[in-house]
ZAMARGU-4260 file (C-alpha; in steps of 0.2 Angstrom, whole numbers, plus 5000, padded with zeros to 4 digits):
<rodrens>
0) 4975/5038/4953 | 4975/5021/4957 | 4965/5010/4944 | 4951/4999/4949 | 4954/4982/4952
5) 4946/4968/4939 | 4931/4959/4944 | 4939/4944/4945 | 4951/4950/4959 | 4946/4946/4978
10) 4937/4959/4987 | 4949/4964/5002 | 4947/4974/5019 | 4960/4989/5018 | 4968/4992/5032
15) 4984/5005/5031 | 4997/5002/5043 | 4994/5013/5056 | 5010/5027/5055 | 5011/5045/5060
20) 5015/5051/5042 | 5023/5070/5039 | 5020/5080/5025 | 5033/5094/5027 | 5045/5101/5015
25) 5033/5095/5001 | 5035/5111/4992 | 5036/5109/4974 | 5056/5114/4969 | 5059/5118/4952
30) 5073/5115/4942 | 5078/5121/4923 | 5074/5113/4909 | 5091/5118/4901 | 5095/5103/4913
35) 5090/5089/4901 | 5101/5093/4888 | 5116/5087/4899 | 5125/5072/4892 | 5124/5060/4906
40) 5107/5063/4911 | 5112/5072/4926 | 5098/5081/4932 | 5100/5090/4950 | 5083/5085/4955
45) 5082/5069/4951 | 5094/5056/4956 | 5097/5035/4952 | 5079/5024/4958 | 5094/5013/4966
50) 5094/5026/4982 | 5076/5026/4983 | 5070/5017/5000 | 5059/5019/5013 | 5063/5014/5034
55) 5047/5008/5042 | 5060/5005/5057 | 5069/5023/5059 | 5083/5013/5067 | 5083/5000/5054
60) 5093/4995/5039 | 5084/5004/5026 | 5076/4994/5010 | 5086/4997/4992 | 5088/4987/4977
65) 5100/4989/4963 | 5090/4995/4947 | 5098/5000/4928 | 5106/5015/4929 | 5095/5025/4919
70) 5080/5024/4930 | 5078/5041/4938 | 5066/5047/4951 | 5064/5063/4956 | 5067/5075/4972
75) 5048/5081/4970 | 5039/5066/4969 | 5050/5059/4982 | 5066/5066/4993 | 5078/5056/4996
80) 5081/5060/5013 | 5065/5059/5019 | 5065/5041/5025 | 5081/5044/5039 | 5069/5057/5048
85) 5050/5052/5045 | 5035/5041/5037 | 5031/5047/5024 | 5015/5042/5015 | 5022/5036/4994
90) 5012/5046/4979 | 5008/5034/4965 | 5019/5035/4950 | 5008/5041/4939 | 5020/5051/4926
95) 5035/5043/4918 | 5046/5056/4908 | 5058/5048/4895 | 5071/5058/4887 | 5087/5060/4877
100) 5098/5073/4879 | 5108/5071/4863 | 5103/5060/4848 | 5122/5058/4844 | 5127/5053/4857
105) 5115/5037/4860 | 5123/5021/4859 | 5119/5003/4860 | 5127/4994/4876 | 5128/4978/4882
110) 5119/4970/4899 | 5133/4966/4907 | 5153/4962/4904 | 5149/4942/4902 | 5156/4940/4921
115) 5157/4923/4931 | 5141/4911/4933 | 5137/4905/4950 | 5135/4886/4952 | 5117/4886/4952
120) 5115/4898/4939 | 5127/4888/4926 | 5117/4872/4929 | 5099/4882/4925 | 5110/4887/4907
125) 5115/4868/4907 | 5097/4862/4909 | 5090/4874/4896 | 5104/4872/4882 | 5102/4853/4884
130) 5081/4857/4881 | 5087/4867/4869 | 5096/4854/4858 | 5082/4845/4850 | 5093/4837/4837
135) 5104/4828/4853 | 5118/4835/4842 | 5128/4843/4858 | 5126/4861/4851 | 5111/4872/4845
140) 5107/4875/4825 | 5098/4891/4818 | 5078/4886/4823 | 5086/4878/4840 | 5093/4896/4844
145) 5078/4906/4838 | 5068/4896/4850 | 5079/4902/4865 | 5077/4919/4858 | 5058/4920/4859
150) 5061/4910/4877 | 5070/4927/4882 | 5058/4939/4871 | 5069/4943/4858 | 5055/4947/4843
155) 5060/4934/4831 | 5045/4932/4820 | 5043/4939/4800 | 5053/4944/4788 | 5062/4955/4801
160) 5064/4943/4815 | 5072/4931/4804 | 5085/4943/4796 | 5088/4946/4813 | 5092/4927/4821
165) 5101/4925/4805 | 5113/4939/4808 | 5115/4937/4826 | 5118/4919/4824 | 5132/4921/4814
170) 5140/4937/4818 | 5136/4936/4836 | 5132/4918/4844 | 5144/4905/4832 | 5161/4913/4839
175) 5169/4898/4832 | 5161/4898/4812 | 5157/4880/4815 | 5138/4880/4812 | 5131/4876/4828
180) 5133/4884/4844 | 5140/4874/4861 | 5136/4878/4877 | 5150/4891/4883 | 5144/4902/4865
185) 5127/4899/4873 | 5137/4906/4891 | 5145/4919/4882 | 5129/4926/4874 | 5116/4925/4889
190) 5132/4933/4902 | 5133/4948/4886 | 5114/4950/4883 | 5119/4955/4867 | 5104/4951/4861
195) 5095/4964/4871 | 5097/4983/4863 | 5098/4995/4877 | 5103/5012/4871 | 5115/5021/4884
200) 5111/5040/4883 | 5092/5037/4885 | 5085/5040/4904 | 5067/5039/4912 | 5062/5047/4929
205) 5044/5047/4938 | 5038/5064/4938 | 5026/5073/4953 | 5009/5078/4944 | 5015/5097/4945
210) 5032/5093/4937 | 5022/5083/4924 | 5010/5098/4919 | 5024/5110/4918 | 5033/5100/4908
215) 5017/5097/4897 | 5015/5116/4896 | 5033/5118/4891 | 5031/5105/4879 | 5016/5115/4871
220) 5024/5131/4870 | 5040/5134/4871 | 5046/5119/4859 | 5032/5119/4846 | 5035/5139/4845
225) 5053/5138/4844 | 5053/5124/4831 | 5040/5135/4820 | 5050/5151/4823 | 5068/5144/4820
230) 5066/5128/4814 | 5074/5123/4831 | 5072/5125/4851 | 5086/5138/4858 | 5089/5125/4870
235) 5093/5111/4858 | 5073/5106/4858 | 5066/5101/4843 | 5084/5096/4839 | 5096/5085/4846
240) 5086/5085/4864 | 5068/5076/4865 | 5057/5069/4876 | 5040/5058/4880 | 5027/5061/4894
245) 5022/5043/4898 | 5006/5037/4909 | 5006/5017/4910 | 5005/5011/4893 | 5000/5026/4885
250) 5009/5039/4876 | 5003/5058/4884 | 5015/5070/4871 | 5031/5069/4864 | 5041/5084/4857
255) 5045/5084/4838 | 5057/5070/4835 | 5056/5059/4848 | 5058/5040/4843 | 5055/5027/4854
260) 5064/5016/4864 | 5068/4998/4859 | 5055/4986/4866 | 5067/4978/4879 | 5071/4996/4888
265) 5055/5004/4889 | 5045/4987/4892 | 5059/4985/4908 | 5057/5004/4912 | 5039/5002/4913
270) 5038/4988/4924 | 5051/4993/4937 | 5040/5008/4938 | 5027/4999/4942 | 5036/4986/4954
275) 5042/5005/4963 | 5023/5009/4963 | 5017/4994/4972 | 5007/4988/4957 | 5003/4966/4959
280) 4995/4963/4944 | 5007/4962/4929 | 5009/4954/4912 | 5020/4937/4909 | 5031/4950/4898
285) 5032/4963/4912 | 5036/4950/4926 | 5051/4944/4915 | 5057/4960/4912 | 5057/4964/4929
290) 5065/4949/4934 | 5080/4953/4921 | 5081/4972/4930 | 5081/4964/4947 | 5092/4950/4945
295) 5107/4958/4953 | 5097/4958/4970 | 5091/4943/4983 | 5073/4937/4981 | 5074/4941/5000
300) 5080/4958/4997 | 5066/4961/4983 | 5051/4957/4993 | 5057/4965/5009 | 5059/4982/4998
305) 5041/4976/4991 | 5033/4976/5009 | 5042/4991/5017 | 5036/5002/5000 | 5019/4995/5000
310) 5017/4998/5018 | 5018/5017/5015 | 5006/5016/5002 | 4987/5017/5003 | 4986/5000/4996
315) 4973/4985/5000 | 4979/4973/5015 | 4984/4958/5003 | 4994/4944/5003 | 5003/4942/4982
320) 5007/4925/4986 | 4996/4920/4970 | 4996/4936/4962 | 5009/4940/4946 | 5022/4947/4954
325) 5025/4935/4966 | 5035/4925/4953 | 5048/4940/4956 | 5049/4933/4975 | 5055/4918/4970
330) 5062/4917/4953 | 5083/4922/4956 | 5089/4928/4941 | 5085/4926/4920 | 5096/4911/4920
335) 5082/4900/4928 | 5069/4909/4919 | 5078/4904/4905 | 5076/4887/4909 | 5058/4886/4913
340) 5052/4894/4897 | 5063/4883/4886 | 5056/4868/4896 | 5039/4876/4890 | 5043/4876/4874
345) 5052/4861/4873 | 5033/4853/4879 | 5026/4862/4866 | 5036/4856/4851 | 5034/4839/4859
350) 5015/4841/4858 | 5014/4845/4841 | 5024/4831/4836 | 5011/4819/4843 | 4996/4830/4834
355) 4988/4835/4853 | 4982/4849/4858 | 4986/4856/4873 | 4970/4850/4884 | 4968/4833/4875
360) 4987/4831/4882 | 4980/4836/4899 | 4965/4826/4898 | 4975/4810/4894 | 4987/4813/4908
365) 4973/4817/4922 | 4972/4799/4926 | 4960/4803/4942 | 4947/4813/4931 | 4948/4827/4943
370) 4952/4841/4933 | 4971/4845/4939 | 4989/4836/4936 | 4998/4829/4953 | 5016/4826/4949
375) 5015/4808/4946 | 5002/4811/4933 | 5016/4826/4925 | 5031/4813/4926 | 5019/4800/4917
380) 5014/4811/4905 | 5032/4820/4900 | 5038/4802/4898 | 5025/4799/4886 | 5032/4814/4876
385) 5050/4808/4874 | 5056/4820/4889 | 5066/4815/4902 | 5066/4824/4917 | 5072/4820/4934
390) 5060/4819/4951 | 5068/4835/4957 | 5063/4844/4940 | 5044/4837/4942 | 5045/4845/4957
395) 5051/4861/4950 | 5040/4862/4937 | 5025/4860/4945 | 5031/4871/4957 | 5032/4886/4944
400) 5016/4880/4935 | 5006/4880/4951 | 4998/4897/4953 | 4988/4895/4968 | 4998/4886/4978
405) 4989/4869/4979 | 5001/4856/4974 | 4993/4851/4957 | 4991/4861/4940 | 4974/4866/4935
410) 4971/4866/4913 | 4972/4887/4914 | 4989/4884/4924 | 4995/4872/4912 | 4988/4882/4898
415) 4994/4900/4903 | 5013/4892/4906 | 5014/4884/4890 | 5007/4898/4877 | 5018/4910/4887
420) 5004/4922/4879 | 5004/4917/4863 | 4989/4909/4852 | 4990/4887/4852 | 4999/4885/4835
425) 4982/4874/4827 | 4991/4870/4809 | 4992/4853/4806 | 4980/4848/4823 | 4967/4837/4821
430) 4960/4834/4839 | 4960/4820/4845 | 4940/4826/4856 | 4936/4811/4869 | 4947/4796/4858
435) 4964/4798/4868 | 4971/4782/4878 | 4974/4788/4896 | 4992/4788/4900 | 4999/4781/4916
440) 5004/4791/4932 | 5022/4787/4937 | 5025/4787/4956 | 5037/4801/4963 | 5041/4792/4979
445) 5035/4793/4998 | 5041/4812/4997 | 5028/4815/4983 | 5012/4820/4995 | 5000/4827/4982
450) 5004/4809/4971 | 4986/4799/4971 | 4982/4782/4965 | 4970/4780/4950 | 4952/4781/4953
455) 4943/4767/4961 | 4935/4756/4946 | 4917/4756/4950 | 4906/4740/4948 | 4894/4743/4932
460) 4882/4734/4945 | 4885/4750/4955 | 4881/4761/4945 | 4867/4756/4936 | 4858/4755/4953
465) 4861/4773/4961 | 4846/4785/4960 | 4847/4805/4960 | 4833/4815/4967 | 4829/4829/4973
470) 4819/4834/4989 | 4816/4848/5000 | 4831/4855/5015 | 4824/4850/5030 | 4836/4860/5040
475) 4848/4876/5039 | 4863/4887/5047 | 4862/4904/5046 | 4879/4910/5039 | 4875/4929/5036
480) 4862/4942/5038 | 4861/4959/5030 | 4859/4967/5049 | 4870/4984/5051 | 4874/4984/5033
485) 4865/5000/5030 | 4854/4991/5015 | 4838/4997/5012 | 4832/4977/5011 | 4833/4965/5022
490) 4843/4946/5018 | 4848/4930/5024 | 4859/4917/5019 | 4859/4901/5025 | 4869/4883/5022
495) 4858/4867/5021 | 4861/4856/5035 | 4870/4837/5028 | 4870/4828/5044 | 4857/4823/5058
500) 4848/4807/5067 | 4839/4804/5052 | 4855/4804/5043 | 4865/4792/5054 | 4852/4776/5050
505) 4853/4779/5031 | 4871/4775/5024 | 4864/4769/5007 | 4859/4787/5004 | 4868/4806/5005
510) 4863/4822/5003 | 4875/4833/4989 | 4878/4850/4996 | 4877/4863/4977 | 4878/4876/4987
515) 4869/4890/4998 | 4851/4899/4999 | 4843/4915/5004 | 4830/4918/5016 | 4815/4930/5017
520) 4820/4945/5024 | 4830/4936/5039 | 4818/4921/5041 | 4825/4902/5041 | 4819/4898/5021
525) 4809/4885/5030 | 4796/4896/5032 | 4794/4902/5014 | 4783/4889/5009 | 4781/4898/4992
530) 4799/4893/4988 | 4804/4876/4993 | 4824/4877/4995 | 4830/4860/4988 | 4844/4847/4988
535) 4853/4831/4979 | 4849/4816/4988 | 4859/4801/4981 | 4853/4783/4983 | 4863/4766/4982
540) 4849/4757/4978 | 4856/4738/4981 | 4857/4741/4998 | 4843/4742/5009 | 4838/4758/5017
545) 4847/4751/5035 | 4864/4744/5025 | 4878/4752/5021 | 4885/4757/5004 | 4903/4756/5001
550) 4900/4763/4985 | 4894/4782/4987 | 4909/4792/4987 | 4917/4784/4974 | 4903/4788/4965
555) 4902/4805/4968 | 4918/4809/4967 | 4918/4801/4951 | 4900/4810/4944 | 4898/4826/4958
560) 4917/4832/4960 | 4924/4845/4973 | 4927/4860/4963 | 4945/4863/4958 | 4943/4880/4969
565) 4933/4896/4976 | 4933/4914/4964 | 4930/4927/4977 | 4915/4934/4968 | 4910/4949/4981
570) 4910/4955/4997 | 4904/4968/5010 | 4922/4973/5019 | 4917/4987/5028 | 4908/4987/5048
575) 4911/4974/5058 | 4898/4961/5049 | 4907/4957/5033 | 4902/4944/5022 | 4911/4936/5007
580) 4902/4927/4990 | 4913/4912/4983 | 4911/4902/4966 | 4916/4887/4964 | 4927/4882/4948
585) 4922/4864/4941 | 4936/4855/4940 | 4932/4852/4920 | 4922/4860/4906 | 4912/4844/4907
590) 4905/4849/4925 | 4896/4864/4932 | 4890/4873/4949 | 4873/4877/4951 | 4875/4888/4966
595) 4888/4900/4975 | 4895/4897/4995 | 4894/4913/5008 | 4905/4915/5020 | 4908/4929/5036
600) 4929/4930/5033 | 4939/4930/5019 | 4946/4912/5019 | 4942/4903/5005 | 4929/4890/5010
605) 4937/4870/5010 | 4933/4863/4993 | 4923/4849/5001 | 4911/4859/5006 | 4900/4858/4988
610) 4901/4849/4976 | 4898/4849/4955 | 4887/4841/4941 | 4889/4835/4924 | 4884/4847/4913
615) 4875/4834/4903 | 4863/4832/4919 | 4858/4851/4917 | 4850/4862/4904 | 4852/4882/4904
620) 4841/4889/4918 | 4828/4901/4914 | 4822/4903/4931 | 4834/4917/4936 | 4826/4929/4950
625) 4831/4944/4962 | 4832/4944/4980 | 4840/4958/4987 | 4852/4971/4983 | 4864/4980/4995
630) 4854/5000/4990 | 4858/5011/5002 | 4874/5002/5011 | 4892/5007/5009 | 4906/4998/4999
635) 4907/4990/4981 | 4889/4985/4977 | 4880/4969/4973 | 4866/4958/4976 | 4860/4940/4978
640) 4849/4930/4964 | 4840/4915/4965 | 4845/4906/4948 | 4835/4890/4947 | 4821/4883/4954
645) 4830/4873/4967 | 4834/4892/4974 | 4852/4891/4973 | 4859/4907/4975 | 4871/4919/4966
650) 4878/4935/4968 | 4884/4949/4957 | 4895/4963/4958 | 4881/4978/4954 | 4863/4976/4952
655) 4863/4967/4937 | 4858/4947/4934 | 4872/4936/4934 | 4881/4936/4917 | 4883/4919/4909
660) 4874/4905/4908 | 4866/4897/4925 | 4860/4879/4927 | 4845/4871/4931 | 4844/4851/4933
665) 4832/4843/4917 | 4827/4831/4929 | 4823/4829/4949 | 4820/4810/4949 | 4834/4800/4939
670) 4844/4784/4938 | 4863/4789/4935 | 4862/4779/4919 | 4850/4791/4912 | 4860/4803/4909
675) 4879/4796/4911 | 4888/4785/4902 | 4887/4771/4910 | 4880/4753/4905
</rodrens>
């Protein structure tokens, strides 16, 4: 079955293609299990994953890819020849079997036979071999070639790791016995994947859950009793044959002397089974894995396959545009993988050299305060290591670091990109807190369009004359009601209205939007007078109450940001009046948002349309309160909480209160100076 989806994931509407599937000729057909003990892995039920497609279009070019050859699926869980005649709706892959028909007759085998490089493909290996080369001596030492081994996940930690770079390095990667390795070595051993140990003579194939349980049962009896009675199955079990019943990560029985694949195969085994299965979410180790099996294939090729399978799949109507395996879609072949995990690493040594930490680095370089990286603030800032990229690479590199699609690099982005999944390597780091000197943006060029100039110096005369208040919404649009959502209660949300006539005469103050409120039952809040819904007012108080400040934005941009982005919390996706609960992400640890936005399609709201505080302004909110809960309707449950006494509301996935802290302002009348750091 398909697992649940993280809290953390946005709640979409599913809506299946609509296909006249068939369902004939599903009739389970056995096979023998004498079958497995075949050299070659030639089984006559199952055949190569490479012919597996689906047609969506029955007069169209069906969808394949080319996988390694000893991925198998079989006839029961899919025939090969259903696509040319019908729809057919996919099973999940549920059950992996892996098996080796004769121990003897494993062997290790290279990737490939070190063929010819594209043009595009030798420049990547160029780019990351001169990364590579800390020393600038033209060819890569011992510790230089271990760190393009971890960049290709080749174990090279402990006592084992290093026996092993040692002996690869000189038996394998210094053809020559000159003590370094030049770039064709370096050719020569990426085009072998010598360092990879696939064993030939091991296969996997997805199973149906009925040939899973049959194979369990035979498992169970007729090998554990052969094995006690003879000391051996008359089939080879408990011998020279063996197998493993995988589901996901997990290990469901293995007959007696199994041993496990190396952790290259199976970890690129499991993840093309997953790819197969339609699966999105996917760790960094999986996605490179998959990337090295599906090199030999288009991007193009790889996310048509992608759609036609996932079409015949009851699967969520998503986009994966910024979920894991889109990297897949756009990432050719391990050669510029390569490249961009060296460069990640390359950054990484850099940083320790100067004793930063990753976010003080990041800090430093966010010239604009606003909590992500431009390109102009990245060039700056790889200059300021030592590294020299060109334009185009900027560009590259915040393309493949930006995980939403945005055009900057948020910390988590820049963090997540760099560890690779590792822990931050803190030997030696001091910190360097608040106490760095900015470091200049350098400009990218006209072309450069998410490149901003630094922030707009304030006047210290400015800012020690703008008051904060708050005061009570005068005026709201309804955005949701709880109307034909089948809920027991009855709610309301409502947005706080910024603009109006009184507004227009008043350009020395402006209302702060923190975010959205609930009603009474479906009444405008303006008639609860027991709960007084309020709002941030901000006052330029040099100017008069007619005049004009040219001072407030800045301001607010400076102290009450946008928020970086929106975190589909929860939503109601079924009936025809949905509604969807957003969070906004500060753009900083040094900011927070008091209250959630609600919206009636699943668009993200624009990120101007709330805005954050520093989190010195606030203290923890103890003022945390229920106000409805979606009892007795359909769907994923949840409910809405007012958590301060402004009434800011929040939602939750369940009926529980929000988890985390939530905010309340210390004061409701203040002068910026109060509680900023500013003269």
């Amino acid at each position: 079955q398909e697992q649940e989806q993280e809290q953390e994931e946005e709640v979409v509407e599913e809506e299946p293609k609509k296909k006249k599937y068939a369902r004939d000729g599903e009739d389970p057909q056995p096979w023998g299990v004498e079958e497995l003990c075949k050299v070659g892995g030639a089984v006559s039920k199952f055949y190569e994953c490479s012919d597996f497609s689906v047609k969506n279009d029955l007069f169209g070019k069906r969808a394949a890819l080319k996988f390694p050859s000893y991925l198998r699926m079989s006839r029961n869980h899919y025939e090969i020849g259903w696509g040319l005649k019908t729809h057919r709706r996919l099973k999940n892959i549920i059950v992996v079997m892996e098996w080796v028909p004769s121990k003897g007759s494993l062997v290790e085998m290279q990737q490939s036979d070190g063929g010819s490089f594209s043009k595009q493909q030798e420049l990547s290996l160029k780019k990351a071999f001169e990364l590579a080369d800390a020393s600038n001596t033209g060819g890569l030492n011992q510790t230089e070639l271990k760190e393009v081994l971890r960049a290709v996940d080749v174990d090279v930690d402990g006592e084992e790791g290093s026996k092993f770079v040692t002996d690869f390095f000189t038996r394998v990667a210094d053809r020559n016995h000159d003590g370094t390795i030049s770039f064709d070595e370096l050719k020569s051993m990426v085009a072998s994947g010598a360092y990879y140990k696939v064993q030939n003579g091991r296969y996997y194939s997805a199973l149906s859950l009925v040939e899973a349980e049959c194979m369990r049962a035979f498992m169970h009896n007729e090998v554990t009793t052969a094995q006690q009675r003879m000391g051996g199955g008359g089939l080879g079990w408990a011998g020279d044959t063996s197998c493993s019943l995988i589901a996901g990560a997990t290990a469901l029985d293995r007959t007696p002397g199994f041993e496990v694949a190396g952790s290259y195969q199976s970890g690129v085994a499991a993840a093309v089974y997953k790819f197969i299965d339609s699966q999105v979410n996917f760790e960094p180790r999986e996605v490179n894995d998959l990337i090295r099996a599906l090199q030999g294939n288009d991007v193009t090729v790889r996310k048509r396959f992608f759609d036609e399978v996932r079409s015949n799949r009851r699967r969520k109507k998503e986009g994966v545009e910024t979920s894991p395996v889109a990297k897949v879609f756009i990432t050719p072949d391990e050669y510029h993988l390569l490249q961009h995990r060296v460069t990640m690493r390359r950054i990484r040594s850099a940083l320790k050299d100067k004793g930063m930490f990753i976010k003080d680095f990041f800090d430093a370089c966010d010239a604009d305060r606003d909590g992500r990286l431009n390109q102009g603030e990245l060039f700056g800032g790889m200059e300021y290591l030592g590294l020299k990229f060109s334009v185009n690479s900027i560009k590259d590199i915040t393309a493949e670091l930006d995980g939403d699609n945005d055009g900057f690099i948020t910390l988590e982005e820049f963090k997540e990109a760099l560890l690779q999944g590792e822990e931050e390597d803190l030997e030696g780091m001091a910190g360097m807190g608040e106490n760095f000197s900015p470091i200049a943006p350098i400009h990218m060029g006209e072309q450069n369009q998410t490149f901003k100039a630094g922030p707009k110096e304030i006047p210290a005369a400015v800012l020690a004359n703008i008051k904060i208040k708050v005061k009570g919404v005068s005026k709201y649009s309804l955005v949701w009601t709880s109307k034909g959502s089948m809920s027991r209660q009855n709610a309301s949300v409502w947005a706080p209205v910024m603009g109006g006539i009184d507004r227009t005469f008043r350009s020395n103050k402006q209302l702060v939007c923190l975010g959205h409120y609930t009603g009474q039952g479906y009444e405008n809040p303006s008639k609860d007078s027991s709960r007084e819904r309020l709002i941030l007012e901000i006052t330029d108080q040099r100017v008069s109450r007619l005049g004009s400040s040219d001072w407030l934005n800045a301001v607010m941009d400076r102290f009450m940001p946008h928020p970086a982005r929106f975190r589909l919390v929860w939503a109601i996706t079924h009936g025809s009046n949905k509604f969807y609960s957003w969070e906004p992400i500060p753009p900083g640890e040094h900011f927070v948002a008091l209250g959630m936005i609600g919206t009636k399609t699943e668009t993200a709201p624009d990120v101007t349309s709330v805005r954050c505080v520093p989190k010195e302004w606030c203290s923890v909110s103890n003022a945390i309160e229920g106000c409805w809960t979606d009892s007795g309707g359909g769907g994923r449950s949840g409910s809405i909480w007012h958590v301060n006494k402004m009434y800011l509301m929040k939602t939750t996935v369940g009926h529980d209160p929000p988890k985390g802290d939530c905010y309340e302002l210390k004061s409701y009348r203040f002068m910026l100076r109060q509680f900023s750091d500013v003269e």
